[in-house]
Rosetta silent file (secondary structure, phi, psi, omega in degrees, C-alpha in Angstrom):
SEQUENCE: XXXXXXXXXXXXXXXXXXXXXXXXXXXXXXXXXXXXXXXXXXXXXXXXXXXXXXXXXXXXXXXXXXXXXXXXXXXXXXXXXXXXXXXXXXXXXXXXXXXXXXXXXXXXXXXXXXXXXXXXXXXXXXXXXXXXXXXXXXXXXXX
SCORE:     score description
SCORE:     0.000 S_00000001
   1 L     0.000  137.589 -167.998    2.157  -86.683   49.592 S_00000001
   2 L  -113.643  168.290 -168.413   -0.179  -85.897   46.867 S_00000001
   3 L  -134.121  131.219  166.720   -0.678  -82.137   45.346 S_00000001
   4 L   -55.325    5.518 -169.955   -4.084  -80.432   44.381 S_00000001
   5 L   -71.374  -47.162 -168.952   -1.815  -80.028   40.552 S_00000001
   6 L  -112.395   80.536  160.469   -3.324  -82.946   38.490 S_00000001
   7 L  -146.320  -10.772  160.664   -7.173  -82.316   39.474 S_00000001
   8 L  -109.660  159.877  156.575   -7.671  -79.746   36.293 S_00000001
   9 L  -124.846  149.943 -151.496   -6.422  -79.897   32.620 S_00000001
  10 E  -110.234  105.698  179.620   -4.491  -77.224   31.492 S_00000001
  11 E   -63.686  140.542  149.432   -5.124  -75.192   27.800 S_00000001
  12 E  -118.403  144.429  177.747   -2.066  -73.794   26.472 S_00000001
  13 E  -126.080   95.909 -166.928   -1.622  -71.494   23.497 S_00000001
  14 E  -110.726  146.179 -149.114    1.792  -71.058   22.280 S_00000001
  15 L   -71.094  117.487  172.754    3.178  -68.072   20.194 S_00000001
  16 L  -118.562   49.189 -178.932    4.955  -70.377   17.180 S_00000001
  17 L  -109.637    3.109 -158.894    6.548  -67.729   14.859 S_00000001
  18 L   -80.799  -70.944 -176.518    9.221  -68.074   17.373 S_00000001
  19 L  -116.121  113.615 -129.885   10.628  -71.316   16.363 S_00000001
  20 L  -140.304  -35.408  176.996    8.084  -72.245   13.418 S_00000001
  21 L  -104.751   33.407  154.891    9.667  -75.957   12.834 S_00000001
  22 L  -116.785  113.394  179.781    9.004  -77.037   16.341 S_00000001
  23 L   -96.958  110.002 -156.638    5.205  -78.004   16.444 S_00000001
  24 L  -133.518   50.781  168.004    4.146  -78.169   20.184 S_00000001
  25 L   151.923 -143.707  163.316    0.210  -79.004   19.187 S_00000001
  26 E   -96.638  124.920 -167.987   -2.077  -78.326   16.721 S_00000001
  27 E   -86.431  119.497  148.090   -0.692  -75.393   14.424 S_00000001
  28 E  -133.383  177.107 -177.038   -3.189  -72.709   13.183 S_00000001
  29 E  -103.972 -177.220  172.041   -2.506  -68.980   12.083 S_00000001
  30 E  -110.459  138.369 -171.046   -4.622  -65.908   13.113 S_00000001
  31 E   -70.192  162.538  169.923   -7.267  -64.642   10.739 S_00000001
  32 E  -124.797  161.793 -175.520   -6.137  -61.292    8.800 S_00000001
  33 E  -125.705  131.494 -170.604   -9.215  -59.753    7.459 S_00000001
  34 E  -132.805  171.092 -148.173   -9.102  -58.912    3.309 S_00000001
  35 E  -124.396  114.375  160.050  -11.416  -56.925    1.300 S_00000001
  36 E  -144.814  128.628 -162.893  -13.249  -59.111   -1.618 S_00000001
  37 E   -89.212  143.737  158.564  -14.632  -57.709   -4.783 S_00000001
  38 E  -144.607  138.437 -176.006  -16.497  -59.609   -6.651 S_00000001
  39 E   -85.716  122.539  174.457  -18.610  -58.932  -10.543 S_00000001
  40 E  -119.908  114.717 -165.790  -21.767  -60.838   -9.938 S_00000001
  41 E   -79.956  159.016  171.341  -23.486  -61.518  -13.348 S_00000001
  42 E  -131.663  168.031  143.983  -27.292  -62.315  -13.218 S_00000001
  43 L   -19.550  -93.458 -176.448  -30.171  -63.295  -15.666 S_00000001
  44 L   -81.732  -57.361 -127.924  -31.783  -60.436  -15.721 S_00000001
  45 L  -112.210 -165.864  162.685  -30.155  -57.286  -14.240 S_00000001
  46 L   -99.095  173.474 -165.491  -26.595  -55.805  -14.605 S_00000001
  47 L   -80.170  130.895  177.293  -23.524  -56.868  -13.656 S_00000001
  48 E   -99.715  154.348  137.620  -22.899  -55.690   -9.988 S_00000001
  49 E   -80.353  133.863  162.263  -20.093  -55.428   -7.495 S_00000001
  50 E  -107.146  138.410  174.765  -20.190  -56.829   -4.487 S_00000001
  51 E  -123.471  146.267  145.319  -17.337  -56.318   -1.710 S_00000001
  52 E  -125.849 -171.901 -164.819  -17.216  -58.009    1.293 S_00000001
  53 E  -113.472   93.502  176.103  -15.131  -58.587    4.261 S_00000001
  54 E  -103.103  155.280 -165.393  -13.389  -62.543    4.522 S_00000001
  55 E  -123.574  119.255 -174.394  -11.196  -63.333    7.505 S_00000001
  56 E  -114.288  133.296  161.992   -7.769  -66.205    5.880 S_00000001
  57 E   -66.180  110.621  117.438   -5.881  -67.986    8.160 S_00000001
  58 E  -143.984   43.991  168.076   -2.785  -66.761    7.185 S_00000001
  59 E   -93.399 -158.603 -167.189   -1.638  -64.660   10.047 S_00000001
  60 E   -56.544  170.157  179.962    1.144  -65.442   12.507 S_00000001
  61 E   -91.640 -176.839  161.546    1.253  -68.961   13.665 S_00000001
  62 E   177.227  143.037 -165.515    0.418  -70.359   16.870 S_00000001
  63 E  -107.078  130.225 -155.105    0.208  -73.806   18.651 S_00000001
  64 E  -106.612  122.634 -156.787   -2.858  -75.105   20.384 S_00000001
  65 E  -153.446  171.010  179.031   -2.241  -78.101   23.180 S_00000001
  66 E  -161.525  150.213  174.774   -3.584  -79.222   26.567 S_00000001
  67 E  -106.644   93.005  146.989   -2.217  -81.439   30.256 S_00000001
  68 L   -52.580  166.525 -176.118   -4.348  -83.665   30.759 S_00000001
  69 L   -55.225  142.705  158.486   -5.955  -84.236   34.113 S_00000001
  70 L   -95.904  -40.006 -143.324   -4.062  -87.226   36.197 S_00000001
  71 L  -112.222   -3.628  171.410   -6.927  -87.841   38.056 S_00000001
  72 L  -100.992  161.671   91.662  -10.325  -86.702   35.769 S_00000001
  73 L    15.509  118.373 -169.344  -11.692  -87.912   32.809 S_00000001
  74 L  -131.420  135.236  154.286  -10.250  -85.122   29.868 S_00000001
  75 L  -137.402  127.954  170.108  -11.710  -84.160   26.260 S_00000001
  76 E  -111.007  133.583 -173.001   -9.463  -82.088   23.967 S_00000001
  77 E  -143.269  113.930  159.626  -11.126  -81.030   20.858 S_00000001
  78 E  -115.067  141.927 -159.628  -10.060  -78.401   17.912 S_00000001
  79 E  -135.480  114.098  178.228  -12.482  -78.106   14.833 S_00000001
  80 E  -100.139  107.386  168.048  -11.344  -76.215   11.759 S_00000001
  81 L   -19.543  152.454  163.122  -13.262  -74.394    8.915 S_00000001
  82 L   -33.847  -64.336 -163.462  -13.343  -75.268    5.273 S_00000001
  83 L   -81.311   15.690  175.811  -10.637  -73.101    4.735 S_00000001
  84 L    89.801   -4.344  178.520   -8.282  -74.204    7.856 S_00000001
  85 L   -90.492  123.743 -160.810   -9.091  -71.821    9.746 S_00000001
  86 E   -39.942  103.596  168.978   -9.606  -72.122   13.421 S_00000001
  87 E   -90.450   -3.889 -178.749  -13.484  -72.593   14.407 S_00000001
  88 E  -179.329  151.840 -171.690  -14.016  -73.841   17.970 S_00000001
  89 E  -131.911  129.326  141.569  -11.246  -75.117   21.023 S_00000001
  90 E  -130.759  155.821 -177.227  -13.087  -77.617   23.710 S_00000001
  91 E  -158.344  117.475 -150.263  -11.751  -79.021   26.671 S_00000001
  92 L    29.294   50.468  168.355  -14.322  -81.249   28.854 S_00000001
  93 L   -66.632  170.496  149.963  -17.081  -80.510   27.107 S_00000001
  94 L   -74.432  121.230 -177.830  -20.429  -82.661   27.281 S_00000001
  95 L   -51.424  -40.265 -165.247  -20.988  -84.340   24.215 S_00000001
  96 L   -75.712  -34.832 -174.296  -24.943  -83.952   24.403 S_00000001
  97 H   -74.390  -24.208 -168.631  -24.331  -79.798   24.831 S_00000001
  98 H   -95.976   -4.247  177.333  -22.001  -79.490   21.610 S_00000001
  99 H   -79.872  -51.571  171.880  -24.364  -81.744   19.869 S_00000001
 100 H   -64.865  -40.398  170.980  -27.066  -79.214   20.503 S_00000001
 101 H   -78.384  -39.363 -176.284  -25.165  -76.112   19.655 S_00000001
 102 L   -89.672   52.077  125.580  -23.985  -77.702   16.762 S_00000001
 103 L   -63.041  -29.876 -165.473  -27.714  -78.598   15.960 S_00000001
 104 H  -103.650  -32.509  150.814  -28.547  -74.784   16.500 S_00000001
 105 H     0.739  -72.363 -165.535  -25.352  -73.824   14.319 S_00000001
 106 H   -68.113  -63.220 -174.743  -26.386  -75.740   11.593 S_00000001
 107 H   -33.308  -44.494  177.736  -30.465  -74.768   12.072 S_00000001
 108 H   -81.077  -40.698  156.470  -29.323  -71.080   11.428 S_00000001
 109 H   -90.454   21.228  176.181  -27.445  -71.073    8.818 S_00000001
 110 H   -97.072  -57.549 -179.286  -29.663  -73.248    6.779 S_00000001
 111 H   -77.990  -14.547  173.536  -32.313  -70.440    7.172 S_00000001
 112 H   -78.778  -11.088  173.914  -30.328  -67.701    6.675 S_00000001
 113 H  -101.825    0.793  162.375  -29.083  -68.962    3.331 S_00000001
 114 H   -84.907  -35.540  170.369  -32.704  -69.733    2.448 S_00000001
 115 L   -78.314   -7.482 -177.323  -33.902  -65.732    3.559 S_00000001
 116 L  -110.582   11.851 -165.512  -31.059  -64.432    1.766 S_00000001
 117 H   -84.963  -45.512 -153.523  -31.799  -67.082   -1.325 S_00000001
 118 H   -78.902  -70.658  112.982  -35.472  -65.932   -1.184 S_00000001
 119 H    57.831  -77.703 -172.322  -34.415  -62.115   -1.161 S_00000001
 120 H   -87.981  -27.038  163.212  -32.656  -62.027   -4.352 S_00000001
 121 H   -29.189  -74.273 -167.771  -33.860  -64.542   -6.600 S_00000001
 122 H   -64.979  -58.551 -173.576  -37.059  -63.456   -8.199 S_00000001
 123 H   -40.983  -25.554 -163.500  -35.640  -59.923   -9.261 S_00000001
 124 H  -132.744   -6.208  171.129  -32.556  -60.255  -11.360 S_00000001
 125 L   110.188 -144.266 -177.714  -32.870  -64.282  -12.018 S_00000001
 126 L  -113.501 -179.182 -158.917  -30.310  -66.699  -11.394 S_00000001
 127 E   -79.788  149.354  165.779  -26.787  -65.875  -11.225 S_00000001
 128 E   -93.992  -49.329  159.650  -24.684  -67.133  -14.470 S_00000001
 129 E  -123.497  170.503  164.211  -21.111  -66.056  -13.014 S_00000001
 130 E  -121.714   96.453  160.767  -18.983  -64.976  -10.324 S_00000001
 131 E   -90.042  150.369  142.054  -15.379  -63.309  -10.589 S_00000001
 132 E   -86.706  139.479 -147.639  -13.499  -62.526   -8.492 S_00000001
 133 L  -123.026  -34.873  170.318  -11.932  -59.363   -9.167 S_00000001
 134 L  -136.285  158.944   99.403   -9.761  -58.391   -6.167 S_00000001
 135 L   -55.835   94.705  156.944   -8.052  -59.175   -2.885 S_00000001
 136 L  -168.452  152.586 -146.827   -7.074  -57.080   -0.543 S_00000001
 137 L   -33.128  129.519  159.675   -5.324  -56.768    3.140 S_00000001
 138 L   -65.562   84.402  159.368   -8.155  -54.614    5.644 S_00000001
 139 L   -32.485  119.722  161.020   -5.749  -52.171    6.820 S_00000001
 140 L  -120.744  142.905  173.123   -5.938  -51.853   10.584 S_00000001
 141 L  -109.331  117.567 -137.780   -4.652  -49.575   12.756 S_00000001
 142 L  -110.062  135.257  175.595   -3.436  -50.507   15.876 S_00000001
 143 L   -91.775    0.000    0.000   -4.148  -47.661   18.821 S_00000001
């Protein structure tokens, strides 16, 4: 007798702060969001601060896995940022649609670092340093 059970594949996402030296996948953390100052020297102008907002893998862990299919065809995929941090989960995608989003991916941030290139450039020249100056945790409040 056969069962409708192996005709999907199944994502799981498991909490791993639990047991932390049992690895049941691929291990990433959860972003924490940190505050970062940085003195940006130019050419021409003065030196400014800038703060932004960066999101670090180094929140709790957790393990990312999948059951295959017995009876379908299965793609498991996880794709991680420069900095380790989790960017994208697929599971039986088409290769030609993930080709195209990352085609439009790329296509967007290539002009947005050319409009924000163009933006600042002529006014203060180009930059001569960066420090950083700080770190630190985005306090959230949980409701």
């Amino acid at each position: 007798m056969l069962t409708g059970g192996g005709c999907s594949s199944k994502l799981t996402i498991l909490d791993a702060s639990k047991a932390p030296s049992e690895i049941k996948g691929i291990r990433v953390h959860q972003r924490v969001p940190y505050i970062l100052t940085k003195e940006i020297e130019t050419e021409k102008c003065q030196t400014k601060i800038e703060e932004s907002i960066v999101h670090l893998p180094v929140g709790d862990p957790y393990d990312i896995n999948f059951v295959p299919s017995a009876f379908a065809k299965s793609e498991f995929s996880v794709t991680l940022n420069d900095d380790g941090g989790l960017k994208q989960v697929t599971l039986n995608s088409t290769p030609q649609l993930a080709e195209t989003i990352k085609s439009v991916a790329d296509l967007t941030e290539k002009v947005s670092k050319l409009a924000i290139a163009g933006a600042g450039a002529p006014q203060c020249g180009a930059v001569v340093s960066e420090t950083i100056s700080s770190v630190r945790r985005l306090p959230i409040k949980a409701e």
